[in-house]
N, CA, C and O atoms as a GROMACS GRO file, in nm:
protein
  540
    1UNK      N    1  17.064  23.235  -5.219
    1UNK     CA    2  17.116  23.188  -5.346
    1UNK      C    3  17.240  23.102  -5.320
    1UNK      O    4  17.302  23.144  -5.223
    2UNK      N    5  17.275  23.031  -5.357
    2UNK     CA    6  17.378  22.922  -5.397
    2UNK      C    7  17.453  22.951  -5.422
    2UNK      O    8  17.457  23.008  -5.531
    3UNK      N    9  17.575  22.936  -5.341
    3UNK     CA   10  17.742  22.944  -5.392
    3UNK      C   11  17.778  22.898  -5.545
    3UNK      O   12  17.722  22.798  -5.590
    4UNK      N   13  17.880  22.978  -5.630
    4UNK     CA   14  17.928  22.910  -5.725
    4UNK      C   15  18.056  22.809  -5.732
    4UNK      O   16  17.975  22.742  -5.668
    5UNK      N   17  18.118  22.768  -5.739
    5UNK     CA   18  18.214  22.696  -5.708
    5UNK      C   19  18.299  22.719  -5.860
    5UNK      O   20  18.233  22.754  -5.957
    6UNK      N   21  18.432  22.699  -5.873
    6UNK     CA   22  18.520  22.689  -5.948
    6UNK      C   23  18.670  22.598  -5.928
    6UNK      O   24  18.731  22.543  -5.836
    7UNK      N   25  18.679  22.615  -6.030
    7UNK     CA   26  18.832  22.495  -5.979
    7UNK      C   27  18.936  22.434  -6.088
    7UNK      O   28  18.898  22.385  -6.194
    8UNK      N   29  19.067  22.442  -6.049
    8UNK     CA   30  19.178  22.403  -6.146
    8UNK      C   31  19.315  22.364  -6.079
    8UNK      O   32  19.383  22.427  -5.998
    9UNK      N   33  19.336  22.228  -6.143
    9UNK     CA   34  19.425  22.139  -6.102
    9UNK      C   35  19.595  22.232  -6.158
    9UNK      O   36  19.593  22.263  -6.277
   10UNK      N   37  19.669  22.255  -6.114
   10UNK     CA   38  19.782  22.322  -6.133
   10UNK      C   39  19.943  22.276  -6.111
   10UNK      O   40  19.999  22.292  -6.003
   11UNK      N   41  20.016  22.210  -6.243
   11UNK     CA   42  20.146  22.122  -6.155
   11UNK      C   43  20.225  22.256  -6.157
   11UNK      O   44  20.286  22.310  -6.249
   12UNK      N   45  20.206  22.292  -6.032
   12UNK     CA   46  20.327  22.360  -5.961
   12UNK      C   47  20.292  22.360  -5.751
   12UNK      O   48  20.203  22.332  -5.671
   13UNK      N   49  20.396  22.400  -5.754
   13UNK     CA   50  20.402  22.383  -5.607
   13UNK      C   51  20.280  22.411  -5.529
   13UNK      O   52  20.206  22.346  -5.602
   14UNK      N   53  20.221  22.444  -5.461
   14UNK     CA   54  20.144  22.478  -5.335
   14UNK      C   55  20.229  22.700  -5.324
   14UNK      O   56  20.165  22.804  -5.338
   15UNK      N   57  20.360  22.685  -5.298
   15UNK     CA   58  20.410  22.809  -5.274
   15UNK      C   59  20.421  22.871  -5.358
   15UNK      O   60  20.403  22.991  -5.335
   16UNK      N   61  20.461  22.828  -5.517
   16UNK     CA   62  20.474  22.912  -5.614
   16UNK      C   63  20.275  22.912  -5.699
   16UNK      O   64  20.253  22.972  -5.804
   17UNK      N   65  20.172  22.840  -5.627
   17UNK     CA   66  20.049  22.888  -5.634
   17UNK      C   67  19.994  22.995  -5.623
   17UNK      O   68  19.922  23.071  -5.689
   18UNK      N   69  20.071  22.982  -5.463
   18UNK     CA   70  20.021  23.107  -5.377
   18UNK      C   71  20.074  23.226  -5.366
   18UNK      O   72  20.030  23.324  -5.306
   19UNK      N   73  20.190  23.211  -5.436
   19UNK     CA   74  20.295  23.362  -5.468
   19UNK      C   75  20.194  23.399  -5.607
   19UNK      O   76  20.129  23.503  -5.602
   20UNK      N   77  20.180  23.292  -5.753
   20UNK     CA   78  20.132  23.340  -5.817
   20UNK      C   79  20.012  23.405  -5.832
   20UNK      O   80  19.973  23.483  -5.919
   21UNK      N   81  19.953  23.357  -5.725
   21UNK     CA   82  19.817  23.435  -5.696
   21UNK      C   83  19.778  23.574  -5.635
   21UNK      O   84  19.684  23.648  -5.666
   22UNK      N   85  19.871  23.588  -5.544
   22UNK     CA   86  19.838  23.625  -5.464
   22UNK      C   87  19.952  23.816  -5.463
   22UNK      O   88  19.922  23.914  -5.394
   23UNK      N   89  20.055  23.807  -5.547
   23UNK     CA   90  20.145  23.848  -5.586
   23UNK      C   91  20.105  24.002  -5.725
   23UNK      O   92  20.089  23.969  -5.843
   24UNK      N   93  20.098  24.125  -5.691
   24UNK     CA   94  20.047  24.200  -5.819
   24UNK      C   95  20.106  24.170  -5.951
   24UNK      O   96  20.048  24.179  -6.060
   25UNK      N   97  20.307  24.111  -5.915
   25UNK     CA   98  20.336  24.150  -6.062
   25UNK      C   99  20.310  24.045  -6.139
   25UNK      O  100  20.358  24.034  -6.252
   26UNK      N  101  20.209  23.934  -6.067
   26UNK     CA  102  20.185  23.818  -6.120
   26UNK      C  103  20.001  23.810  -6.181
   26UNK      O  104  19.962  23.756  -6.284
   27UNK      N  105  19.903  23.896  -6.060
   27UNK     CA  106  19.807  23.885  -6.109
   27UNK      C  107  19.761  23.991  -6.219
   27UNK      O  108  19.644  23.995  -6.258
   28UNK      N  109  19.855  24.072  -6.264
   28UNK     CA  110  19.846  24.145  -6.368
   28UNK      C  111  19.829  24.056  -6.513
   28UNK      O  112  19.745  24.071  -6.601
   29UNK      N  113  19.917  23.978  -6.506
   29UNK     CA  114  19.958  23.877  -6.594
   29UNK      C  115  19.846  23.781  -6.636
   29UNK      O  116  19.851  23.759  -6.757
   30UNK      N  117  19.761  23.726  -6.582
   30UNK     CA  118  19.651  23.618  -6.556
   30UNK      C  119  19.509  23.716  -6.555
   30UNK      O  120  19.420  23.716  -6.640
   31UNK      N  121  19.517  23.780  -6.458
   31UNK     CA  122  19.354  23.829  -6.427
   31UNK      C  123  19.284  23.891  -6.491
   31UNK      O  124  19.282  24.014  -6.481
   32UNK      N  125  19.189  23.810  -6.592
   32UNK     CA  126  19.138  23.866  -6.728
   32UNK      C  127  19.083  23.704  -6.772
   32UNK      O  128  19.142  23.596  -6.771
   33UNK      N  129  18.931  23.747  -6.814
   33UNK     CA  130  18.814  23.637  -6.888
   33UNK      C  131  18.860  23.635  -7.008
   33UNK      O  132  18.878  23.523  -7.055
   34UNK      N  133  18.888  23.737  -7.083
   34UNK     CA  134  18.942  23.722  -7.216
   34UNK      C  135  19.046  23.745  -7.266
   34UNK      O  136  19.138  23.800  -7.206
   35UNK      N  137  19.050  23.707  -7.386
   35UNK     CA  138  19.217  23.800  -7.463
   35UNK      C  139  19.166  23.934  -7.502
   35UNK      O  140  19.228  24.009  -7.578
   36UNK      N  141  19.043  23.963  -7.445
   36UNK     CA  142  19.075  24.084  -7.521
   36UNK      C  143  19.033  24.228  -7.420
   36UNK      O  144  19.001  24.342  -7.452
   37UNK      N  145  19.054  24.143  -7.248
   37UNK     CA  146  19.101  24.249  -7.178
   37UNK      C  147  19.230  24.234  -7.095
   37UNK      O  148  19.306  24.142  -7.124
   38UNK      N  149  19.252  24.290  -7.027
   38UNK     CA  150  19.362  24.322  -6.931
   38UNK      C  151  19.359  24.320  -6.812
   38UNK      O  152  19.258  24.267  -6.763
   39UNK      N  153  19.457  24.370  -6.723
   39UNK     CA  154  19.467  24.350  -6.568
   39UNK      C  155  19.587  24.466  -6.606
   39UNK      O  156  19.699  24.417  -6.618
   40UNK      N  157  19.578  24.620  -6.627
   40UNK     CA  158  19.670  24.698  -6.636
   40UNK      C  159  19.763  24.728  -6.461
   40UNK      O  160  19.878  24.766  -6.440
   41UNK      N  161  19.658  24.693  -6.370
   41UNK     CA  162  19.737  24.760  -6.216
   41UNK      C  163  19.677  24.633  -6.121
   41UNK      O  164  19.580  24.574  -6.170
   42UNK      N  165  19.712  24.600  -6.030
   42UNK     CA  166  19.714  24.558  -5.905
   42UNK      C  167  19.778  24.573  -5.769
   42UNK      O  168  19.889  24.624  -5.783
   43UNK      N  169  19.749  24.546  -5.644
   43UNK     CA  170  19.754  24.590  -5.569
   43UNK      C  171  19.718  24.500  -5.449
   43UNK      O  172  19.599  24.498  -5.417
   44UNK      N  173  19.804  24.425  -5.379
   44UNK     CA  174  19.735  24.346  -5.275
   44UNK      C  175  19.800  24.370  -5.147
   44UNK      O  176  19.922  24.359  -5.144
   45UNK      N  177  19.725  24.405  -5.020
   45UNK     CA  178  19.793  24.438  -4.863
   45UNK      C  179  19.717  24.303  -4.788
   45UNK      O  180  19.624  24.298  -4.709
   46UNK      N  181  19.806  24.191  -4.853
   46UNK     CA  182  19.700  24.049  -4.762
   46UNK      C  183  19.751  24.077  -4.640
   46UNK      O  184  19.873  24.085  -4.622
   47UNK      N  185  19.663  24.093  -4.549
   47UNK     CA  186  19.601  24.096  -4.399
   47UNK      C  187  19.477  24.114  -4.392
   47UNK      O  188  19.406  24.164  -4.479
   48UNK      N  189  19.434  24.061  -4.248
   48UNK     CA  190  19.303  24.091  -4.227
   48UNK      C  191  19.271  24.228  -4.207
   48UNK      O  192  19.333  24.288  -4.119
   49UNK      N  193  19.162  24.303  -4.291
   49UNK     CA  194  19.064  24.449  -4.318
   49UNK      C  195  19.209  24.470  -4.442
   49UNK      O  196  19.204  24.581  -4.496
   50UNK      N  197  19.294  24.407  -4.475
   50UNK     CA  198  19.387  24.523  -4.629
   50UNK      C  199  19.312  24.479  -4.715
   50UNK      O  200  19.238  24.382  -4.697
   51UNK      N  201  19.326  24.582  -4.885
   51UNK     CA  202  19.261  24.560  -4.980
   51UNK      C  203  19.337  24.477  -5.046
   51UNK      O  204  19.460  24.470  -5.039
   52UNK      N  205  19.257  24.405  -5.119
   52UNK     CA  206  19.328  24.368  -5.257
   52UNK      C  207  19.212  24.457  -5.345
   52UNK      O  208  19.094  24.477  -5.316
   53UNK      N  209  19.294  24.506  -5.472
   53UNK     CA  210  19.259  24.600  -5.592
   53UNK      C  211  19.281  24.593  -5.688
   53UNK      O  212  19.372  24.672  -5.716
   54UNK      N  213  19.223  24.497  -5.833
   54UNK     CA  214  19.249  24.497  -5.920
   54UNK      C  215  19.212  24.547  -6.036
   54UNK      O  216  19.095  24.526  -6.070
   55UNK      N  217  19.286  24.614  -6.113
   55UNK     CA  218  19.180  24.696  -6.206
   55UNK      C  219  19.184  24.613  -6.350
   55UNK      O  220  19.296  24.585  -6.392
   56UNK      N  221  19.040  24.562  -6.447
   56UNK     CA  222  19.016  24.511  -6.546
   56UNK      C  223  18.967  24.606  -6.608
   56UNK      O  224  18.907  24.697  -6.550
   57UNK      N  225  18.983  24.601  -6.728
   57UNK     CA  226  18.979  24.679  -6.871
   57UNK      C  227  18.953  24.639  -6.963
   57UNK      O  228  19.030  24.548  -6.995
   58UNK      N  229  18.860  24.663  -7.049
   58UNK     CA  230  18.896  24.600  -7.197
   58UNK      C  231  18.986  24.681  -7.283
   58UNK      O  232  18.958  24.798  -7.306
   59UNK      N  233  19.098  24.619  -7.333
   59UNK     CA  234  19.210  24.680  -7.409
   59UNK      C  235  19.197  24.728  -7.502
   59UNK      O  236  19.302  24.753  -7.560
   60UNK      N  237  19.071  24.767  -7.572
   60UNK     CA  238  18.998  24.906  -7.658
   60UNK      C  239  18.974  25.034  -7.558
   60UNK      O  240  18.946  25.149  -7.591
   61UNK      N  241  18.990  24.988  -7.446
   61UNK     CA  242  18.917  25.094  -7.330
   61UNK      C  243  18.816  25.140  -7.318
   61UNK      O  244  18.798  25.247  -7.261
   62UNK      N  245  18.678  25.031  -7.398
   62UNK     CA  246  18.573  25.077  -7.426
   62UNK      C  247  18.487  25.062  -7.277
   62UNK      O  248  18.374  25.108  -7.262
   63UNK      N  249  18.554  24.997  -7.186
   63UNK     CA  250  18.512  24.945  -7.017
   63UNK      C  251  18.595  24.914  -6.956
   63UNK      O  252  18.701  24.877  -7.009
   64UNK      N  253  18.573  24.917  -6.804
   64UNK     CA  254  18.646  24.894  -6.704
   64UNK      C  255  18.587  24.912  -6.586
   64UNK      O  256  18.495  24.992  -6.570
   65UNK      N  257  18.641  24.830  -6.486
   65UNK     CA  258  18.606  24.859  -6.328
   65UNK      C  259  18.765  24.801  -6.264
   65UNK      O  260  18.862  24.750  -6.318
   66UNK      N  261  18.722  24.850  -6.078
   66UNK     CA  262  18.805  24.777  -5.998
   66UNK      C  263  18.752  24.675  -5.937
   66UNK      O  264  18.675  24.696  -5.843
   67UNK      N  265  18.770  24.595  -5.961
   67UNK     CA  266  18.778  24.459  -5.822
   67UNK      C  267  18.811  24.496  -5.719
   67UNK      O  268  18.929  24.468  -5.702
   68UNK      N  269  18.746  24.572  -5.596
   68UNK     CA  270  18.813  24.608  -5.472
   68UNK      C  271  18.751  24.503  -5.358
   68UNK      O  272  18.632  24.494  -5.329
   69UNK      N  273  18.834  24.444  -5.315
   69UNK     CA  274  18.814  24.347  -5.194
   69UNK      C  275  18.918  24.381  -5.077
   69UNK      O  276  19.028  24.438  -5.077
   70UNK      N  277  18.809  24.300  -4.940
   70UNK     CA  278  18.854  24.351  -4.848
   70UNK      C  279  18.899  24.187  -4.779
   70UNK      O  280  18.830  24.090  -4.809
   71UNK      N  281  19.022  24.173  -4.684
   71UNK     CA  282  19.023  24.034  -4.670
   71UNK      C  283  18.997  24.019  -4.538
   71UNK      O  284  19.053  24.083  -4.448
   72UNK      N  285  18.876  23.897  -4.519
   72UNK     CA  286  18.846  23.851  -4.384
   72UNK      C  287  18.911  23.768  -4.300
   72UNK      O  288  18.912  23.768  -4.176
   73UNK      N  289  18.982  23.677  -4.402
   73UNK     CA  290  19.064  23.565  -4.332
   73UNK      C  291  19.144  23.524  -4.426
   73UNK      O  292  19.121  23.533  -4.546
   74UNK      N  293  19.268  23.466  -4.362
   74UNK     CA  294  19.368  23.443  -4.444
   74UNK      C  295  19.447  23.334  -4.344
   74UNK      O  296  19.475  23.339  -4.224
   75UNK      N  297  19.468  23.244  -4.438
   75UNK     CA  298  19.534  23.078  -4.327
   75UNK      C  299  19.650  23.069  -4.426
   75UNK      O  300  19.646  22.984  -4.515
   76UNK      N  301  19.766  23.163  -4.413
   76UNK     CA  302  19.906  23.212  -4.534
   76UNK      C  303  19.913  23.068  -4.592
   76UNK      O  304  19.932  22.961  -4.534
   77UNK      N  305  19.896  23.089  -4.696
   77UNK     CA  306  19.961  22.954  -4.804
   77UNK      C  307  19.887  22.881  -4.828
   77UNK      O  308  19.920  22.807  -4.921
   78UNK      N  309  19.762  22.858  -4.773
   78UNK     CA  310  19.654  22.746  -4.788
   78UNK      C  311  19.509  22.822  -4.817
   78UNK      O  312  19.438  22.748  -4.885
   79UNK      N  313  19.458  22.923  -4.792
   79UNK     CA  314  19.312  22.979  -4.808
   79UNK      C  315  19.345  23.102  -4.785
   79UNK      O  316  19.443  23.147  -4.726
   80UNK      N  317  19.205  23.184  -4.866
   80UNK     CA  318  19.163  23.325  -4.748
   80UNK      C  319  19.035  23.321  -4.822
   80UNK      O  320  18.983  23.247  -4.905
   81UNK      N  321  18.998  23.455  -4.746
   81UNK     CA  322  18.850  23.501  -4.747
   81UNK      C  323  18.847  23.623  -4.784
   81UNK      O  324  18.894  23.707  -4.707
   82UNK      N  325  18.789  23.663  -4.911
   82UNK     CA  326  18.770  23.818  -4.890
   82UNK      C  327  18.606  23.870  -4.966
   82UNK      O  328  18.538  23.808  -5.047
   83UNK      N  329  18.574  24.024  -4.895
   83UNK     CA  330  18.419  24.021  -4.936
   83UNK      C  331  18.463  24.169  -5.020
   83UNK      O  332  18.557  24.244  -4.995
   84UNK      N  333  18.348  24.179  -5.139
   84UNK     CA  334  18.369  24.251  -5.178
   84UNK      C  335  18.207  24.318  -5.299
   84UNK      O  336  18.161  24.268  -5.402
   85UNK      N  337  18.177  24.410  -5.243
   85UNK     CA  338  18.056  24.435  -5.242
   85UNK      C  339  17.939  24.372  -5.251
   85UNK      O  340  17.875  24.357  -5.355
   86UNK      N  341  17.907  24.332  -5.138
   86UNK     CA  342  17.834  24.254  -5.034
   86UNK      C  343  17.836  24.124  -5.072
   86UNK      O  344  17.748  24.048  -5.032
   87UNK      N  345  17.928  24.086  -5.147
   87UNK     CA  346  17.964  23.939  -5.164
   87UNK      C  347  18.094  23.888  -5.121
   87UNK      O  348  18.180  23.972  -5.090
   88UNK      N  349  18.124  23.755  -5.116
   88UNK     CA  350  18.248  23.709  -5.058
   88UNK      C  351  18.278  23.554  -5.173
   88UNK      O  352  18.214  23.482  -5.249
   89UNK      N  353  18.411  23.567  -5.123
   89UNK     CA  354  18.452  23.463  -5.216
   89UNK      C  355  18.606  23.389  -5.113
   89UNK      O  356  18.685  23.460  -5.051
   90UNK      N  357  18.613  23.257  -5.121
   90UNK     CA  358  18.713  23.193  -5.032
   90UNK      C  359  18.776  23.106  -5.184
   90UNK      O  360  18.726  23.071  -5.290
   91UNK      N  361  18.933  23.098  -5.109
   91UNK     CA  362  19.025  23.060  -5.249
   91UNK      C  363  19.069  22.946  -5.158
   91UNK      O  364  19.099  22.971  -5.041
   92UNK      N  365  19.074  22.860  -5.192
   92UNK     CA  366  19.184  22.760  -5.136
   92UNK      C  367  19.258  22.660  -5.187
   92UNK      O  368  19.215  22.573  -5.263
   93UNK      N  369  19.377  22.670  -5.143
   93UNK     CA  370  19.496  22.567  -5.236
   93UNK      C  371  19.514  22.413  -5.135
   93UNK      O  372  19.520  22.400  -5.013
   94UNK      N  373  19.520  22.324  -5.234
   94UNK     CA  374  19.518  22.163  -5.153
   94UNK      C  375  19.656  22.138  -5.270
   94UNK      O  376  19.656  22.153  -5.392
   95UNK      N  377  19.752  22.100  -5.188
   95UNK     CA  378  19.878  22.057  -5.291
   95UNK      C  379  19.848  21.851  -5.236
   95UNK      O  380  19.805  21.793  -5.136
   96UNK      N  381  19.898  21.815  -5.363
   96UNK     CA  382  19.865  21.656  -5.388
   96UNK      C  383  19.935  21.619  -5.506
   96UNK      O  384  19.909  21.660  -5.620
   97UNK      N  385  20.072  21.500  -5.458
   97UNK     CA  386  20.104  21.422  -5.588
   97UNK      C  387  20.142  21.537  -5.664
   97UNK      O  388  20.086  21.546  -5.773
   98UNK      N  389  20.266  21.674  -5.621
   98UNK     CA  390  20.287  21.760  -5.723
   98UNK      C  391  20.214  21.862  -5.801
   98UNK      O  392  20.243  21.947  -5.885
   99UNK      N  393  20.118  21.825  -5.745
   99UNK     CA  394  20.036  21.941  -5.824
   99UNK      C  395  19.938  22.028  -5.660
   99UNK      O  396  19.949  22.007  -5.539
  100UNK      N  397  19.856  22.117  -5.736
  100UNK     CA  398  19.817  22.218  -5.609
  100UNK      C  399  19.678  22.261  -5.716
  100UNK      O  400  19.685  22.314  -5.827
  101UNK      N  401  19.565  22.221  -5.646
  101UNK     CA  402  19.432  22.270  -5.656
  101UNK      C  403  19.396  22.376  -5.587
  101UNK      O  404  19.416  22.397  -5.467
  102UNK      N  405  19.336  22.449  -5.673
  102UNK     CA  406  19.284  22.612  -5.614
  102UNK      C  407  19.116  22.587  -5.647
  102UNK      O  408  19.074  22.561  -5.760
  103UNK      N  409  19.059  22.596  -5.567
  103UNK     CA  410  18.908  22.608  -5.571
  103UNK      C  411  18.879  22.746  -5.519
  103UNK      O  412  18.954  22.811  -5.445
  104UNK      N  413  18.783  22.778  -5.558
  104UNK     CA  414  18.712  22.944  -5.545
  104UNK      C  415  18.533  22.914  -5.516
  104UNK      O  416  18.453  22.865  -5.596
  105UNK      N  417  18.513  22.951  -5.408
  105UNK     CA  418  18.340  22.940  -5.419
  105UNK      C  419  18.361  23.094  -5.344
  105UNK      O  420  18.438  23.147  -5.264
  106UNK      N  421  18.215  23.139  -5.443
  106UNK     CA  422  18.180  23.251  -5.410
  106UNK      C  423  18.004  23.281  -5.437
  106UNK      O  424  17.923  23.200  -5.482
  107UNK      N  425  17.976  23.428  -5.392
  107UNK     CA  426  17.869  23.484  -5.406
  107UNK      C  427  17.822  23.486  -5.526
  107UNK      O  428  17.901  23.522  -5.613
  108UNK      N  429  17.702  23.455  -5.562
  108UNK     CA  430  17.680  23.515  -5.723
  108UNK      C  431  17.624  23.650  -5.671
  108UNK      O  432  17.592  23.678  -5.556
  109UNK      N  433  17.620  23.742  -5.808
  109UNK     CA  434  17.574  23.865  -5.812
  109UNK      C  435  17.410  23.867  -5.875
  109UNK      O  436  17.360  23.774  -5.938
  110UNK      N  437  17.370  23.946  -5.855
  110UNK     CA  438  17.232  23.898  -5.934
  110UNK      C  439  17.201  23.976  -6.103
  110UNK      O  440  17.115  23.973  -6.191
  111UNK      N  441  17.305  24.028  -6.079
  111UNK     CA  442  17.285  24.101  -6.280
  111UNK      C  443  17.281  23.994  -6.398
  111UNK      O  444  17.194  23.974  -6.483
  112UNK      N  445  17.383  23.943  -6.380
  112UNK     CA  446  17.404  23.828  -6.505
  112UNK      C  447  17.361  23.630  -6.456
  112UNK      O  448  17.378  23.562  -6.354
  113UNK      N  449  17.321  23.614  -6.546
  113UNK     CA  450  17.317  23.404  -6.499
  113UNK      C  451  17.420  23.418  -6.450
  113UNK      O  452  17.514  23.496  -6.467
  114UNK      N  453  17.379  23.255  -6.323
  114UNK     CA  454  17.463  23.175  -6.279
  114UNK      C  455  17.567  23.104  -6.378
  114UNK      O  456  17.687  23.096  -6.355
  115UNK      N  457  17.500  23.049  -6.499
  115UNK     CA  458  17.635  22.990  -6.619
  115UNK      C  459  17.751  23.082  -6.644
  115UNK      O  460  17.870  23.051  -6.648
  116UNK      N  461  17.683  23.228  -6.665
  116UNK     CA  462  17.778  23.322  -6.730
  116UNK      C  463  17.880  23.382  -6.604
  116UNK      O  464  17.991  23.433  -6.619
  117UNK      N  465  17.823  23.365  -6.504
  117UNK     CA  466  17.958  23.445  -6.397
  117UNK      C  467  18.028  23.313  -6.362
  117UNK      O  468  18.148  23.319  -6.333
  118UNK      N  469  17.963  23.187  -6.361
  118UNK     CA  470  18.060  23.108  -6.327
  118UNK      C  471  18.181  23.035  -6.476
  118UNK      O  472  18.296  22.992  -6.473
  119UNK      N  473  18.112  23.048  -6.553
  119UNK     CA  474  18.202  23.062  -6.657
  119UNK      C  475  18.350  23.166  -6.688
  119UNK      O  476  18.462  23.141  -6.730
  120UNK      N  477  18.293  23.270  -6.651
  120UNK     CA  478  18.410  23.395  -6.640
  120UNK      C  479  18.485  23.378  -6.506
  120UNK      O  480  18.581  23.454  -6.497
  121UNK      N  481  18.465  23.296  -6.398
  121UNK     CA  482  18.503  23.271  -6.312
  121UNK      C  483  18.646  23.147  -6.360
  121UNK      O  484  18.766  23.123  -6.353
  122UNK      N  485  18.534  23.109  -6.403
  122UNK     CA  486  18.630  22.992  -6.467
  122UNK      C  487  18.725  23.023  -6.535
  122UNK      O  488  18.837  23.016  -6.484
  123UNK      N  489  18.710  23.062  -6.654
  123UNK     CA  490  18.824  23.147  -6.776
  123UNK      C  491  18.909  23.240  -6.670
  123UNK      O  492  19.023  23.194  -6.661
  124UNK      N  493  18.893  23.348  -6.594
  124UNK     CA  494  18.991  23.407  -6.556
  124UNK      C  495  19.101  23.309  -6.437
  124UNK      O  496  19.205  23.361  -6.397
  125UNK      N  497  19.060  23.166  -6.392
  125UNK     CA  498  19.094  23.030  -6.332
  125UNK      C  499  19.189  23.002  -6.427
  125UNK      O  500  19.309  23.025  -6.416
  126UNK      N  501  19.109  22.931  -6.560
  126UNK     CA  502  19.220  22.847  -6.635
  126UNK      C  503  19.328  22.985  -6.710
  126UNK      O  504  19.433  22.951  -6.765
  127UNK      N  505  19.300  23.090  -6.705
  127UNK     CA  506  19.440  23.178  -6.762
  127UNK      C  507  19.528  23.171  -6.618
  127UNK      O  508  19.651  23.170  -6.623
  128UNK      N  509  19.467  23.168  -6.509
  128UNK     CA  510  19.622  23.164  -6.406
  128UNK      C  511  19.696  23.049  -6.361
  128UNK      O  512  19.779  23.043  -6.270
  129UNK      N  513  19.636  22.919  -6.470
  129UNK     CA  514  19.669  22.817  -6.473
  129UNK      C  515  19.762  22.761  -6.604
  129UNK      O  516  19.851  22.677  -6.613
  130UNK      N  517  19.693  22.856  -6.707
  130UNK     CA  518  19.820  22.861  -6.774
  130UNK      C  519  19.953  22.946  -6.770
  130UNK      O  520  20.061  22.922  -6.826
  131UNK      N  521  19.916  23.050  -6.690
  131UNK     CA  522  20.022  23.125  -6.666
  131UNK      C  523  20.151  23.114  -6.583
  131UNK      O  524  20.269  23.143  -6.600
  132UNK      N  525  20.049  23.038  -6.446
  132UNK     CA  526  20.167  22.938  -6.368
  132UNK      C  527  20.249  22.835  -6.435
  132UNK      O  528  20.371  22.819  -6.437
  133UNK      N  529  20.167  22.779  -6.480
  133UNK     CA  530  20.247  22.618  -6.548
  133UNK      C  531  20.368  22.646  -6.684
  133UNK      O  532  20.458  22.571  -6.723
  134UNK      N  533  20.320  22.808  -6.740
  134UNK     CA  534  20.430  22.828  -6.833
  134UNK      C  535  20.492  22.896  -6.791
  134UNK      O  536  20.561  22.936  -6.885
  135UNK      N  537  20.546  22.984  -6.635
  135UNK     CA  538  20.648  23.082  -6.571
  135UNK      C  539  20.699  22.936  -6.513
  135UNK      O  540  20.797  22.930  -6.439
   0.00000   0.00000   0.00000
């Protein structure tokens, strides 16, 4: 199956990208498809085999899971790699002319369409794009 790809142009630095990303008291803030869930906890040990752990909710508490990923590679400030039940996904930041692009290609899962995970891929993208650009 075919990688999904995602992507969002961001005017802020390359470093304050990758802090905001990469950072719990930041991806609490952002990591969420909708307004009408959450990112109550996070948790990231970037090195190669640490977790990153994020827990999503819907803020009725009618659902929830963790995002638990494990990281394969990490090039500090510019990419990493992490897999996370039997899929993988690579992030990488290209700074240009002031601004800093984050692209994401990853695994699809096979439960839901390709439109709909790369869409939610997307939306939980453009909230850490608005979240950077207004901190």
């Amino acid at each position: 199956m075919d990688k999904i790809q995602v992507q969002a142009t961001i005017e802020a630095s390359q470093q304050k990208v990758w802090d905001y990303y990469t950072k719990p008291e930041h991806i609490t803030q952002w990591n969420f498809a909708h307004p009408s869930w959450h990112c109550p906890s996070a948790t990231n040990d970037m090195k190669i085999g640490g977790r990153y752990i994020a827990r999503m909710e819907a803020k009725d508490g009618s659902f929830g899971f963790d995002f638990d990923a494990t990281y394969t590679e990490i090039n500090e400030g510019n990419s990493f790699t992490y897999v996370f039940g039997g899929r993988s996904a690579t992030i990488t930041l290209v700074h240009q002319d002031g601004q800093t692009t984050v692209t994401i290609i990853f695994d699809p899962e096979t439960e839901n369409p390709i439109d709909l995970q790369k869409q939610g891929w997307q939306a939980i993208l453009d909230n850490f794009k608005q979240y950077t650009e207004a901190n």
